[in-house]
C-alpha positions in Angstrom: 18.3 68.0 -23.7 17.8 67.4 -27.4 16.6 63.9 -28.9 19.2 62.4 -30.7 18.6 60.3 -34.3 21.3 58.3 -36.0 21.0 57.7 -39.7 20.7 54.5 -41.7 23.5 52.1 -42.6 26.8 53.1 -43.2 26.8 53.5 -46.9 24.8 56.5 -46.7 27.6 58.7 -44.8 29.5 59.6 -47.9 26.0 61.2 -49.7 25.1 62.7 -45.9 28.8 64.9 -46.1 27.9 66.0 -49.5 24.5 67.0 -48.4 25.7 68.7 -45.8 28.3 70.6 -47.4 26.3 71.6 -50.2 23.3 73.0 -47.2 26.4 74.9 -45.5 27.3 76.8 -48.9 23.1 77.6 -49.8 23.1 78.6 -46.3 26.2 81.2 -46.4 25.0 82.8 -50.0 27.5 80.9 -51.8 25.3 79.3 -54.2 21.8 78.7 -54.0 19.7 76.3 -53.8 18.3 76.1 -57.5 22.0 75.8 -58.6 23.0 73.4 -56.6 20.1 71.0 -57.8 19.9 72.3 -61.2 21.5 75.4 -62.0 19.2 76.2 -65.0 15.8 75.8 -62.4 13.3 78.1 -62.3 13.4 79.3 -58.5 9.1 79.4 -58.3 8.4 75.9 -59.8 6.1 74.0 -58.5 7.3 71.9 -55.3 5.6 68.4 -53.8 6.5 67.5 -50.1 4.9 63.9 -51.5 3.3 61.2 -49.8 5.2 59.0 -46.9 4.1 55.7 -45.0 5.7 52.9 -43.7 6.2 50.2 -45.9 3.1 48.5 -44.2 1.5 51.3 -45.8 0.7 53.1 -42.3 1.5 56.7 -41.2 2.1 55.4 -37.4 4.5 52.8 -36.3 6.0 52.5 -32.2 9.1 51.0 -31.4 10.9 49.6 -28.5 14.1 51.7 -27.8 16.8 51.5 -24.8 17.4 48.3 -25.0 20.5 48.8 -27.5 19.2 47.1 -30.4 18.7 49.0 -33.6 14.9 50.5 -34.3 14.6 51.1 -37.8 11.8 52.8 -39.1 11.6 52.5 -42.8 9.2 54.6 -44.9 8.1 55.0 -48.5 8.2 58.1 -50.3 6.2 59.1 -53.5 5.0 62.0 -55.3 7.5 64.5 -54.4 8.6 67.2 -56.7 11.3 70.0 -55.8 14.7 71.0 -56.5 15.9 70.5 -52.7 14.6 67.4 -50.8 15.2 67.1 -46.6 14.1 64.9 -44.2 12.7 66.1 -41.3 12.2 64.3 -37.6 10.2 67.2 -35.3 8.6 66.1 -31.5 4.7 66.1 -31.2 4.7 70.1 -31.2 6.7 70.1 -34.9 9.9 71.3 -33.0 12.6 70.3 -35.5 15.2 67.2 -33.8 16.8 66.1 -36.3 17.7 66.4 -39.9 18.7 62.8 -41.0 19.8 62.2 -44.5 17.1 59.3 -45.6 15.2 56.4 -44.2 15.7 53.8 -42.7 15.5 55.8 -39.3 17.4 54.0 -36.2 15.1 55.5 -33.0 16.7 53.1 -29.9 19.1 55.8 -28.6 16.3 57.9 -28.5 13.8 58.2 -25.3 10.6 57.3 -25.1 8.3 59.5 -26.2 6.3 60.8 -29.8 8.0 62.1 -32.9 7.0 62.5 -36.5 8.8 61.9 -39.4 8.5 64.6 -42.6 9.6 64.6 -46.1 10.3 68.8 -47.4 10.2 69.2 -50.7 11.6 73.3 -51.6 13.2 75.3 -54.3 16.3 77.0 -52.6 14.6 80.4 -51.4 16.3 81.6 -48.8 16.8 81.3 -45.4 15.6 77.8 -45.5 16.9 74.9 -43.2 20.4 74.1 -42.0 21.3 71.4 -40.2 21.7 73.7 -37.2 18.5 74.2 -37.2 17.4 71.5 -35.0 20.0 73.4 -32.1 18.4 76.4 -32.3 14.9 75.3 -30.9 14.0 75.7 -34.4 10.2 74.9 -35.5 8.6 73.7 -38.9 6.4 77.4 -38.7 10.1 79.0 -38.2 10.5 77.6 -42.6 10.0 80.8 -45.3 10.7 80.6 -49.0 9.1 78.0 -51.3 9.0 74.8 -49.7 6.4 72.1 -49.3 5.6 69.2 -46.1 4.7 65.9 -46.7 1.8 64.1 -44.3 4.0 63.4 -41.4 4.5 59.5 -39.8 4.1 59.4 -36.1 6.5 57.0 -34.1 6.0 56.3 -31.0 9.0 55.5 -28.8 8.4 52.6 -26.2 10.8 52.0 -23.5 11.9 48.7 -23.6 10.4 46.7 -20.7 12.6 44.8 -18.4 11.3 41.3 -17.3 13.0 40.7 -14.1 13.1 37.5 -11.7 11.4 35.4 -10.5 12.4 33.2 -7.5 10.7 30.4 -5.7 8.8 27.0 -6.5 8.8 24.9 -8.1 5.1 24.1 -6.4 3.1 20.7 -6.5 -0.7 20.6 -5.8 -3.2 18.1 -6.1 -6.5 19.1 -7.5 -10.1 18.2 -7.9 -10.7 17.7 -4.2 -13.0 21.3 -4.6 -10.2 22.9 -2.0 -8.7 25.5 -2.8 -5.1 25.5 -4.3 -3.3 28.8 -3.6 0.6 29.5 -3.6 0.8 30.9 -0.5 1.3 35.0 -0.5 5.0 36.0 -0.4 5.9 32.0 -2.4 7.1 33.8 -5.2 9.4 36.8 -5.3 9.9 38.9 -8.1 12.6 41.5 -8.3 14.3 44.0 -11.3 11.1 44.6 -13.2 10.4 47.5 -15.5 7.4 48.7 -17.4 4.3 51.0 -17.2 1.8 47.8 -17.1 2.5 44.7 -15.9 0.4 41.1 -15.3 0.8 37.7 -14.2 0.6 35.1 -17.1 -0.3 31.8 -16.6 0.4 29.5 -19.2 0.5 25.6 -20.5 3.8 24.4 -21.3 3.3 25.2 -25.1 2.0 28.6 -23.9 -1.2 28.4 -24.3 -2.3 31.4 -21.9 -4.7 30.0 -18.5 -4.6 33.5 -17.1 -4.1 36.6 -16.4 -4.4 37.3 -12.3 -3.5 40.5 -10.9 -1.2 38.5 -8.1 -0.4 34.7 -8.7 -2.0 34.3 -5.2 -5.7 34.9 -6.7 -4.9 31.5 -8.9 -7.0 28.5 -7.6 -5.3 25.5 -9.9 -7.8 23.3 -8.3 -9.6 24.5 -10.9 -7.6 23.6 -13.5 -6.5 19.7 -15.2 -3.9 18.0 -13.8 -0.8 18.5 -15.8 2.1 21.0 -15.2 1.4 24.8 -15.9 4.4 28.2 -15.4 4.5 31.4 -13.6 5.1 34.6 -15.7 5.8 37.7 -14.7 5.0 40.2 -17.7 6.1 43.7 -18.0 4.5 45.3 -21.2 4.0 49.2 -22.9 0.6 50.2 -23.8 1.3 49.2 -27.3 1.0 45.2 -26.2 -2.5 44.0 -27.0 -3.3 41.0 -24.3 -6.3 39.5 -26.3 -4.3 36.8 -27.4 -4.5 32.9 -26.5 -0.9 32.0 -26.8 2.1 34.2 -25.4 4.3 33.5 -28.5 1.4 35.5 -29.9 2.8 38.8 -27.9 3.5 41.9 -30.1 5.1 45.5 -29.2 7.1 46.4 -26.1 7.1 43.4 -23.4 9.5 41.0 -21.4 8.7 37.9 -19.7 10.5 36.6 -16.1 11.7 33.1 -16.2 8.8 31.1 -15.4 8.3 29.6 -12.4 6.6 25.2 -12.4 3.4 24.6 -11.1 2.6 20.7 -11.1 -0.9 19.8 -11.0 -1.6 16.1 -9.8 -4.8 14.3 -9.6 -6.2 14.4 -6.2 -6.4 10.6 -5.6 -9.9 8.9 -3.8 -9.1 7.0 -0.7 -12.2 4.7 -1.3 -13.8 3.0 1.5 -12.7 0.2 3.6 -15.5 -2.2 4.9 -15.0 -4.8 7.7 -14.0 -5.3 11.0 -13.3 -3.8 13.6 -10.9 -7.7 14.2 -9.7 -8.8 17.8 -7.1 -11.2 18.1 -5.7 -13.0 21.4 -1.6 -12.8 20.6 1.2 -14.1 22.1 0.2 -18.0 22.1 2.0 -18.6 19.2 -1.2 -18.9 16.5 -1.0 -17.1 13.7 -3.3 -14.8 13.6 -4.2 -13.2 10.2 -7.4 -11.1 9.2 -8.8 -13.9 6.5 -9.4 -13.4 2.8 -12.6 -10.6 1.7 -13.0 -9.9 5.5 -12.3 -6.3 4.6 -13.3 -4.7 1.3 -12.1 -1.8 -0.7 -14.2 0.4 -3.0 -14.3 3.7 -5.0 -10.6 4.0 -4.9 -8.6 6.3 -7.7 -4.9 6.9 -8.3 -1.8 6.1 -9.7 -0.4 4.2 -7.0 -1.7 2.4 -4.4 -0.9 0.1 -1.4 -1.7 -1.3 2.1 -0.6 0.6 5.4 -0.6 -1.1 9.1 0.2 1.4 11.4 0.1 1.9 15.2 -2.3 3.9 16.7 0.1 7.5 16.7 0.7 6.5 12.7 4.1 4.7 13.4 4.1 2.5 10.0 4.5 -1.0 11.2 4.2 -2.5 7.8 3.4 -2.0 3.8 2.1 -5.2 2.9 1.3 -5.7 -0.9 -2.4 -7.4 0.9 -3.6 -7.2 3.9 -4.1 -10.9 4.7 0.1 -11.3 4.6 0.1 -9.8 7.9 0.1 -12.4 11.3 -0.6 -10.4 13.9 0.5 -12.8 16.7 3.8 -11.4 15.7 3.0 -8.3 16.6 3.5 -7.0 20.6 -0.5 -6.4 22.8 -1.7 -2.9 21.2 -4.3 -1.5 18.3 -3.0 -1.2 15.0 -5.1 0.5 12.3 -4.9 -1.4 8.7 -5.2 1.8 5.8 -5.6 1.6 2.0 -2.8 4.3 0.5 -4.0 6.1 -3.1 -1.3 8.4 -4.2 0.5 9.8 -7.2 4.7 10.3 -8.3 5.7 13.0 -6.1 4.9 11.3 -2.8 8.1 9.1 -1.3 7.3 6.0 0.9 10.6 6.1 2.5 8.9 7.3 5.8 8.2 6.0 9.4 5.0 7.9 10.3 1.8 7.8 7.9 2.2 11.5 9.7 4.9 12.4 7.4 3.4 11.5 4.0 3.4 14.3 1.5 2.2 15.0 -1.7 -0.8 13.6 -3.3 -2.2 11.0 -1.7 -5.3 9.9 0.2 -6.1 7.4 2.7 -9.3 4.8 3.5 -10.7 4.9 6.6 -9.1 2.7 9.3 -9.7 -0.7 10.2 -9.0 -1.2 14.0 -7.2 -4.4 14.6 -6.7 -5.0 18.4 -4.1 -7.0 20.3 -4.8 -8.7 23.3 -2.3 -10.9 25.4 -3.8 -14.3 25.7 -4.9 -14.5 29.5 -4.0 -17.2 32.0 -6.8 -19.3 34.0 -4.7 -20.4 37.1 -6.0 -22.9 39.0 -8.3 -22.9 42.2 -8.3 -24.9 45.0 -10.8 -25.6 48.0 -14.2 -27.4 48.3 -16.1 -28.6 47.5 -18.9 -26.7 49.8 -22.2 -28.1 50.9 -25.3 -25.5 52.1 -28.5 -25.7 53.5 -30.8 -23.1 51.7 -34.0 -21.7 52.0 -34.0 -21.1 55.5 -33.5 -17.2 55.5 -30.0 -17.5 56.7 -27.0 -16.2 55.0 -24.5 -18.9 53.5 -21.5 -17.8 52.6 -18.0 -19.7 52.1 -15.8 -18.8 54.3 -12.6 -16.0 53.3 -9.4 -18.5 52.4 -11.6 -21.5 52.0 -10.7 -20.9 47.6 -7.0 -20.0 47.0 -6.3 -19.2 43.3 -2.8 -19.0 41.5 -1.4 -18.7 38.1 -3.4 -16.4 36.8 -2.7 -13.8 34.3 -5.4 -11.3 32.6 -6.3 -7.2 32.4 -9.3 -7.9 33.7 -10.7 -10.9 36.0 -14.0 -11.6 37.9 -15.6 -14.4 40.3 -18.7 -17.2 37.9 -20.8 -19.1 39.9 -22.7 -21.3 37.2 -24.7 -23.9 37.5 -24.5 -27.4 36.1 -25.5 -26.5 32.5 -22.9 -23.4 32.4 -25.7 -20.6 32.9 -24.7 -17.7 34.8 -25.9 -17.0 38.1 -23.9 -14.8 39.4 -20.3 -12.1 38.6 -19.3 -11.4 42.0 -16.5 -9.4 43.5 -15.4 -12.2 45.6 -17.0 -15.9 46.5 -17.3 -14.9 50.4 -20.0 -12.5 49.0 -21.8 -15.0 47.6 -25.0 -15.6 50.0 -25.9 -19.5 48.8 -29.4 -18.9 50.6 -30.6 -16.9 47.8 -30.5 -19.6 45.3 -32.5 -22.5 44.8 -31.5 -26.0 45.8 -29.5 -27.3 43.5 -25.7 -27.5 42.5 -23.4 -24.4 41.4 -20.0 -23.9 40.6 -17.4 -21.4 41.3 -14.7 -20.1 38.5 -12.9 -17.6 38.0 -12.7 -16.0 34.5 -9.4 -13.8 33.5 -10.3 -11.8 30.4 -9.3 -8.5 28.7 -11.5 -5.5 27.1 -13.0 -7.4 24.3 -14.8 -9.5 26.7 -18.2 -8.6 27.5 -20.0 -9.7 30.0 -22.9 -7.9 29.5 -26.2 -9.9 28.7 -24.2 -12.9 28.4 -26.2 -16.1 29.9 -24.4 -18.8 29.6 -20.6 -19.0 30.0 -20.6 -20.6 26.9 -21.8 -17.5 25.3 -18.2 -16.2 26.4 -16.1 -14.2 23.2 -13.2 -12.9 23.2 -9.5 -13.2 24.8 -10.7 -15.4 28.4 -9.6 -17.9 30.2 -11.5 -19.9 32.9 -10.0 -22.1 36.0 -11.0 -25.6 37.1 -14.7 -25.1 38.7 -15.2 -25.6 42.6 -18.2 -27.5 43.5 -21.2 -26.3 45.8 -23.7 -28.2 46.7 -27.4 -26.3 47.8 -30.0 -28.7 49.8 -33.4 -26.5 50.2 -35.6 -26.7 53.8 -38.8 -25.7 54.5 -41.3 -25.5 57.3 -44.0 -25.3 54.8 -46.8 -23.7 55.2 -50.3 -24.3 58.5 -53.7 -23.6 58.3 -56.3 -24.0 60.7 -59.2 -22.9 63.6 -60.7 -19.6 63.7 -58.3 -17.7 61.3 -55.1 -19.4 61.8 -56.2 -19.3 65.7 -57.6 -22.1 68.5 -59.7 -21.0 71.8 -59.6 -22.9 75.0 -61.0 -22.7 78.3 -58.4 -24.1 80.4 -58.2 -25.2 84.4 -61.4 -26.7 84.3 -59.7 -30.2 84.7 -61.1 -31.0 81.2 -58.9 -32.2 77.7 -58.4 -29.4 75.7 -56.8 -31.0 72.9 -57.1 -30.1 68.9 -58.7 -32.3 67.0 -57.0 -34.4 64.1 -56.5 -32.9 60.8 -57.8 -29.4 62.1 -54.6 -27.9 61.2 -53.5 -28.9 57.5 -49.8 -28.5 56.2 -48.7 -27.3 53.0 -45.0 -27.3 50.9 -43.1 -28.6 53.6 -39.4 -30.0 52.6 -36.7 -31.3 54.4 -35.1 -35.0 55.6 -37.4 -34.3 59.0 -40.1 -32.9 60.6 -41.4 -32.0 63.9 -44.0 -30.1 65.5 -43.5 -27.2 68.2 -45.0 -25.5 70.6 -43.6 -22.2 71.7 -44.7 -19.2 73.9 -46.5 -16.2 72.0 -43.2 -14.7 71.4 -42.0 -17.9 69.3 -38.4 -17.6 71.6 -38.9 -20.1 73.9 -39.8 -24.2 73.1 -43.0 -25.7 75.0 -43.2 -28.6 73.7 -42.0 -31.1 70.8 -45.5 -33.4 70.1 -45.9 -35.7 67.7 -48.2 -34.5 66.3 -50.2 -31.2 67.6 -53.5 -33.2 68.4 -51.7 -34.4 71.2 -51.3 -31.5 73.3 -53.6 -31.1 76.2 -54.0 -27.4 76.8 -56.0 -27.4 79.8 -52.5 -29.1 81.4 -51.3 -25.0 81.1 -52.3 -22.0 82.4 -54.1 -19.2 80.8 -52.6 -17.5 78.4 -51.3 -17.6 74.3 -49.1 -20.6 73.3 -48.2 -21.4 69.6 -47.6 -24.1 67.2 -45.1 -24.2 64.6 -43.9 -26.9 61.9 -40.4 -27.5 61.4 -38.8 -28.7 58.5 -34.9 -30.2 59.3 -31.3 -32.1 58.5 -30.2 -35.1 59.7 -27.3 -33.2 62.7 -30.1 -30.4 63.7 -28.7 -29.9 67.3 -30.8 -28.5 70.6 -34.1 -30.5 69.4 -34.7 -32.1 72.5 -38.4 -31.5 74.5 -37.7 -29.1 77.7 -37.3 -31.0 81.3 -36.2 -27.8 83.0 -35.8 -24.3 83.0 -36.3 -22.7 79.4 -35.2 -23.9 75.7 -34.4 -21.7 73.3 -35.7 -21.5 69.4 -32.0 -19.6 69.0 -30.6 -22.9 70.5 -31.2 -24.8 67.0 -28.4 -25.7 64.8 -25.7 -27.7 63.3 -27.5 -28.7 60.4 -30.3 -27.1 58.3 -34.0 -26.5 59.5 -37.1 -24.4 58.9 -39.8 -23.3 60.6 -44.0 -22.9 59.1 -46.0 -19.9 60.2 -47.3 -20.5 63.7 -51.2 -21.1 64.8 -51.7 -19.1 67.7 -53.5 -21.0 71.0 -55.3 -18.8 73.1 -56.0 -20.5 76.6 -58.6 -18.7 79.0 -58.9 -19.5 82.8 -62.1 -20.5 83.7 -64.2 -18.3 85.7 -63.5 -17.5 89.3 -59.8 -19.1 88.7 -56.6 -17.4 87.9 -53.9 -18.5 85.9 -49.8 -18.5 87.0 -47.8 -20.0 84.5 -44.7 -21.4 84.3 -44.3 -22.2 88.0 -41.8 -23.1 89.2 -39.7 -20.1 87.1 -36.8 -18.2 87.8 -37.4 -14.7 85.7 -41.0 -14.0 85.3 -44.2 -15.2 85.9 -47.7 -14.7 84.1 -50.8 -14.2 86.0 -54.0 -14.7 84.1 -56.7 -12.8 85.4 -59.5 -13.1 83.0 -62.2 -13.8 85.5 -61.5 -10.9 86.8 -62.4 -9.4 83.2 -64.9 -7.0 84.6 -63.2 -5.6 87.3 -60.6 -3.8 88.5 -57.8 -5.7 89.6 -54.6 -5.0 92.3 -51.5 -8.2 92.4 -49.3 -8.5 95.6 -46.3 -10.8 96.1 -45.6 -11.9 99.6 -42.5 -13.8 101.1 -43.1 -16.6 103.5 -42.3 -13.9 106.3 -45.3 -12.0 104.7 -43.2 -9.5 103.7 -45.2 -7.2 100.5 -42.3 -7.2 97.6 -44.6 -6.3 94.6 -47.9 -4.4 94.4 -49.8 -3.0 91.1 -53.2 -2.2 90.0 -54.1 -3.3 87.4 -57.0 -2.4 84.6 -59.8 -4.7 83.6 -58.5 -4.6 80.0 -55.0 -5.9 80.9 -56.4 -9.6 81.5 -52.9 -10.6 82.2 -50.1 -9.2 84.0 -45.9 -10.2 84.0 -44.7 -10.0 87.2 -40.3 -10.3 87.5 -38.6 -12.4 90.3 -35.5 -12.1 88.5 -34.1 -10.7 91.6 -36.3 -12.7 94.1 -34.0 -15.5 96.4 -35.2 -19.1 95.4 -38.1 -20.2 97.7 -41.7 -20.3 98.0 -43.8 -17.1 97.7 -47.9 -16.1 97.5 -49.5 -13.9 95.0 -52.4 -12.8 96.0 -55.3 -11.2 93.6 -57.7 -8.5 94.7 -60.9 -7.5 93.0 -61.0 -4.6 93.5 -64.3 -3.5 93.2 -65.8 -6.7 94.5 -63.1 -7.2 97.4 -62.8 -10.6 96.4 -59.2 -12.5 96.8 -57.3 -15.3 95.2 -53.7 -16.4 96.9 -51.6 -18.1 94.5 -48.8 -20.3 95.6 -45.3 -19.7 93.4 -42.1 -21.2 93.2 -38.2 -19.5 92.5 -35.5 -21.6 91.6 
């Protein structure tokens, strides 16, 4: 399919018919050529194709065509000489298009592509060119006769680009936080684009160009001012040049999309909040407000700012224009966070969660503000209590002796205190409070309602006490301290005798010495070796006469006691009992031990009368083997035992023996010496 060409303006059609018309009759032989210039011309003068450019002086111009809008090439022609003048348009390859009748040349209808414009110059020798030519596949080496080219210009035919669409945005970022700012891939959509080369163009809003991405996603505006920048989609020919700085600047074949806004705010600094964290104890009607300077607020930037109180999910409870406006008594038990807000225009307030902000903004660090409900002492009642400590023996108060009521706290916990408010003790409950442990002295019992910003670690003193508490009315308890003390005496804390000789064996005066006793009372006691049965209750211990006893270990104890000590009373008959003691406080010393020997060729029975057992001292017998029988009065054997030298003493039970008289008698064995003893059972 042939290019097609349109001639210049209209006023050229008339001289175009008379052209052609005068070609068709040179053609056909009618006239010729040198007649219809000049009929006296001399056929073999000298012709001049001349000398064209465009009026820029150039021999190669492009133009944008298909876009319906007239491309006129205009060219300048000098230096020609002939009697016949044509214009000629060929391709790139001289094949002949068009035959138009004179510049300007109109190229739009035309495709893209390469053609050249000529200028012949010839004398009317025939065949030459007809305006058919150009239908005929006809070339510029198919010309004969006399006939001369001019240089040739070359226009190149760009199609007109078509800029398309662009939809999406308009897109808000906030930069110079050193993140990234991308539109996301797939933001913007462009659609009804044409052109061999094509870019994205990013510009000011005087179009100054930014950039040139291959894809709008490879943009970072954090890297860029804050201020507002567009999206461009260009489609361009090869004959745009892109070394430019402004797109009004853009020559040759191009279209630009709509452009698409990119707003670029200031990344606001949150700053730094400093203070806190605050407690308050709400709900007692005080007002309870966070006082002036207690928090401060540094390195902050942005156009707006403000103060946030929110829960702790973010709920906005409050935008006050400072943060000491707020009372927080109002305010139901719970943690709230106080914020400082930076932000710029194109974030809204008109929100409910801190959650939901959007746009460019920043906020502090939090400032924990924590609620807690005011707790309620209540009130105890019981006591007050009275122990006797020291003594080894646990003193608790009874469960239900204390009754509390009224109460109210998250958390709660048993004081005992003493008199000056120091802390001796956090127990669970008062029963499990053993009195006997502490010093003599007196103590109280409270109990302490408090919530999480109470801490009773390391605290000493009640009085030391922070936070949301509340203390009852204390209960007293009174601690009185006994004690034995501490005896010394004899051969290590030990005294010898050699008893049943019928002489005193009594220890002397001051022999034993007594140390840190305590108590209302005193006494002194003699016990068996076991310490479980009560001997004796001297006046003093030099008054004992041991030969009065049989052989065998006694020992002597000092007790420490209350006025009320119950089951003190010397022994008449049978056995009394240490365990027997009580009713009021008491203590016992260490114990001296009293070691009592029979003398020799005697043996020892002790107690007698008895009703359990009997002891039978047989250390004259110490070198010898040794056998014990029990005889009734109907000298009936009930018990008979060897036993060895090392023994020395031997318990014999009549537990089961009927009250009466009875004889023990004791063998030497080795010797065949025997001792009868007489024994009573009651």
């Amino acid at each position: 399919m042939k290019e097609k060409l349109h001639n210049g303006p209209p006023n050229l059609i008339l001289k175009t018919i008379k052209k052609l018309i005068l070609s068709l009759l040179i053609s056909f032989g009618v006239i010729n050529s040198g007649n219809a210039q000049n009929p006296n011309a001399n056929e073999n003068a000298t012709v001049d194709g001349g000398n064209i450019t465009t009026l820029d002086g150039e021999t190669y111009i492009d133009v944008c065509v298909g876009d319906g809008v007239a491309d006129y090439v205009d060219v300048i022609l000098e230096n020609e000489s002939g009697r016949v003048k044509q214009w000629i348009i060929t391709d790139d390859q001289n094949n002949i298009l068009d035959l138009p009748e004179g510049p300007p040349f109109d190229f739009d209808e035309a495709p893209p592509g390469n053609c050249r414009i000529w200028h012949l110059s010839y004398n009317g020798i025939k065949p030459l060119v007809t305006p058919f030519w150009h239908k005929h596949n006809k070339n510029l080496s198919d010309l004969k006769g006399k006939f001369d080219l001019s240089n040739y210009i070359e226009v190149e035919r760009f199609q007109q680009p078509v800029g398309g669409m662009l939809e999406g945005g308009p897109f808000e970022f906030c930069v110079g936080d050193e993140e990234a700012d991308h539109i996301a891939e797939g933001a913007i959509t462009l659609s009804g684009n044409m052109g061999t080369n094509s870019t994205w163009v990013i510009t000011d809003s005087n179009g100054n160009i930014l950039g040139l991405p291959d894809n709008y996603t490879d943009v970072n505006f954090d890297e860029a001012d804050a201020g507002t920048c567009l999206v461009w989609h260009l489609s361009y020919e090869d004959n745009v040049s892109l070394d430019i700085t402004n797109a009004n600047e853009l020559t040759g074949c191009f279209a630009l999309t709509n452009p698409i806004a990119v707003t670029r705010y200031q990344q606001p600094v949150a700053g730094t909040l400093e203070g806190g964290p605050f407690e308050f104890c709400v709900g007692d009607g005080e007002a309870d407000h966070i006082s002036e300077g207690a928090i401060t607020l540094s390195g902050n930037m942005g156009t707006n700012s403000t103060w946030v109180v929110t829960d702790a999910d973010g709920n906005i409870l409050g935008l006050p224009d400072n943060y000491i406006d707020v009372n927080f008594d109002e305010a139901d038990v719970g943690t709230c966070l106080v914020w400082h807000l930076s932000y710029e225009d194109n974030v809204s307030l008109n929100i409910t969660n801190a959650n939901e902000l959007t746009g460019c903004f920043a906020l502090t660090n939090a400032i924990t503000v924590t609620r807690y409900q005011q707790p309620v002492a209540g009130t105890l009642e019981g006591g007050p209590f009275e122990f006797c400590v020291g003594d080894g023996e646990a003193d608790h108060i009874s469960e239900g002796a204390i009754t509390l009521s009224g109460n109210m706290g998250t958390n709660s916990t048993w004081v005992v205190t003493d008199a000056d408010g120091n802390i001796l003790g956090l127990p669970d409950n008062y029963e499990d409070i053993n009195f006997d442990e502490a010093e003599a002295g007196t103590c109280f019992i409270w109990y302490l309602s408090y919530e999480d910003n109470v801490s009773l670690d390391n605290v000493i003193n009640a009085n030391e006490l922070m936070g949301c508490y509340a203390l009852t009315n204390a209960i007293t308890v009174n601690r009185t301290e006994i004690n034995g003390g501490t005896i010394s005496g004899g051969d290590e804390d030990s005294f010898s005798f050699t008893v049943g000789d019928g002489e005193a064996d009594k220890i002397d005066a001051d022999a034993i010495t007594l140390e840190g006793n305590v108590g209302a009372n005193s006494a002194w006691v003699v016990t068996n070796e076991e310490g479980t049965v009560i001997l004796g209750l001297p006046e003093d211990y030099s008054d004992v006469d041991f030969d009065e006893s049989g052989a065998g270990t006694c020992k002597i104890w000092h007790l420490s006691y209350e006025d009320g000590l119950e089951g003190l009373t010397p022994p008449d008959e049978g056995d009394h009992l240490v365990s027997g003691l009580g009713g009021a406080c008491f203590d016992l010393s260490n114990s001296i031990s009293v070691e009592r020997t029979a003398a020799s060729g005697r043996v020892a029975i002790f107690p007698n009368p008895t009703k359990n057992e009997v002891n039978v001292n047989f250390a004259a017998f110490s070198e010898d083997q040794v056998n014990i029988s029990v005889f009734n009065l109907r000298n009936v054997q009930l018990n008979n035992k060897n036993y060895n030298s090392g023994s020395k003493r031997a318990v014999l039970d009549v537990s089961r023996y009927e009250n009466g008289v009875y004889f023990i008698l004791i063998t030497n064995r080795k010797t065949g010496d025997k001792l009868i003893k007489r024994l009573v059972v009651n």
